[in-house]
N, C-alpha and C positions, 0 to 999 in steps of 0.2 A: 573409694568410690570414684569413678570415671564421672566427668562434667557432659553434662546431653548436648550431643553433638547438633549443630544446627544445617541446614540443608539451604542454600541459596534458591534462590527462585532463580529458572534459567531467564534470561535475556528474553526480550520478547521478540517473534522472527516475524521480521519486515518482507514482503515480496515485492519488490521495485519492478514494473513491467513498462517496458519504453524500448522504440523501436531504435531509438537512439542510444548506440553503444558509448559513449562520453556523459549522456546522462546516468547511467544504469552505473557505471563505472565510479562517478562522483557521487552520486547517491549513497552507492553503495561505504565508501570512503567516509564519508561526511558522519553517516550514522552508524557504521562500527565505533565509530572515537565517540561517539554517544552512548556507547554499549550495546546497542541491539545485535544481534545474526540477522544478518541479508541475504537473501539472496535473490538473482536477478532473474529477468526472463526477457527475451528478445521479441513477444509480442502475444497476444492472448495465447493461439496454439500453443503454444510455449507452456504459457502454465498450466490451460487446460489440459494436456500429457501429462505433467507434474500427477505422480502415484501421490505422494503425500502433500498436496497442496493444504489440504486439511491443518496443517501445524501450524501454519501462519496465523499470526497473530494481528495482524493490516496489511490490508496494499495496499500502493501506493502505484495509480493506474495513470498512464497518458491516455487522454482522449483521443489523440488523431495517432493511429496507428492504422497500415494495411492490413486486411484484414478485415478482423473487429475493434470495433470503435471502443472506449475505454466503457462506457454507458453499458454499450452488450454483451461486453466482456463481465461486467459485475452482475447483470441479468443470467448467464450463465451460471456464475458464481452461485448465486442465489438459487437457481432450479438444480443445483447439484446440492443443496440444502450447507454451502460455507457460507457460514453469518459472521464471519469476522467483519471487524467495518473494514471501511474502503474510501479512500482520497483519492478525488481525481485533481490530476496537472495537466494546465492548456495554458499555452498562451490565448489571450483576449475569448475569454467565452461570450458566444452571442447570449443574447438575454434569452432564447428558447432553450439553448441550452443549459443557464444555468435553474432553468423552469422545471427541465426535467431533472438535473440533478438534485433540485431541492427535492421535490416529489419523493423521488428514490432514496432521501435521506444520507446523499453523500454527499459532503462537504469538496470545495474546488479551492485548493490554490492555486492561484497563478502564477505561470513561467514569464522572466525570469524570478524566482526566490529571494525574497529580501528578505533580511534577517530571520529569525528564526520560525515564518511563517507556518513552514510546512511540518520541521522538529515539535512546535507547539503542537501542530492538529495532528501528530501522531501521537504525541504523548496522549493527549483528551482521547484522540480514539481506542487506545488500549487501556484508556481505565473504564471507558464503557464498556468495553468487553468482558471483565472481570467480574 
């Protein structure tokens, strides 16, 4: 008799959106060696084209990006019915800011990243998701 084969759970897939190609780049770096599948986008358009956005497991959104703002970009998200959670990164958020992000239910780390800030609030975000 054959032993029952067990099936790994895939990685969970991060979408890192930042207009800044060194962030996107290091992010991306930082949380593959964590295990996750990355992948990136060079600014909301970006991911809203993305066909399969849907498989993402969190973003991880910069607020100041041309365009749209990381805030309207998850508003988007949202009336396109994608309920994965979502992290926004800024440096220095004003306090209206972080008004509306609480509201919206998205957590904000701030840039630059000190220790394992943001690794933590993705982890918590993908087990609420679950």
């Amino acid at each position: 008799m054959m032993a029952p084969q067990t099936v790994a759970n895939p990685p969970p897939v991060i979408a890192v959106v930042d207009d800044d190609p060194a962030v996107c780049s290091s992010l991306k770096f930082s949380l593959e060696l964590e295990g996750f599948k990355v992948r990136t986008f060079a600014g909301g358009a970006d991911l809203l084209r993305a066909r399969d956005v849907g498989i993402c497991d969190c973003f991880v959104i910069d607020q100041r990006m041309p365009g749209l703002s990381g805030l309207e970009l998850i508003d988007k998200l949202r009336d396109r019915d994608v309920a994965a959670p979502a992290i926004l990164i800024i440096s220095e958020p004003s306090a209206a800011l972080s008004a509306r992000a609480a509201k919206a239910k998205v957590p904000i780390v701030e840039k630059p990243f000190l220790g394992n800030a943001l690794l933590e609030c993705i982890h918590q975000a993908c087990r609420r998701a679950e």
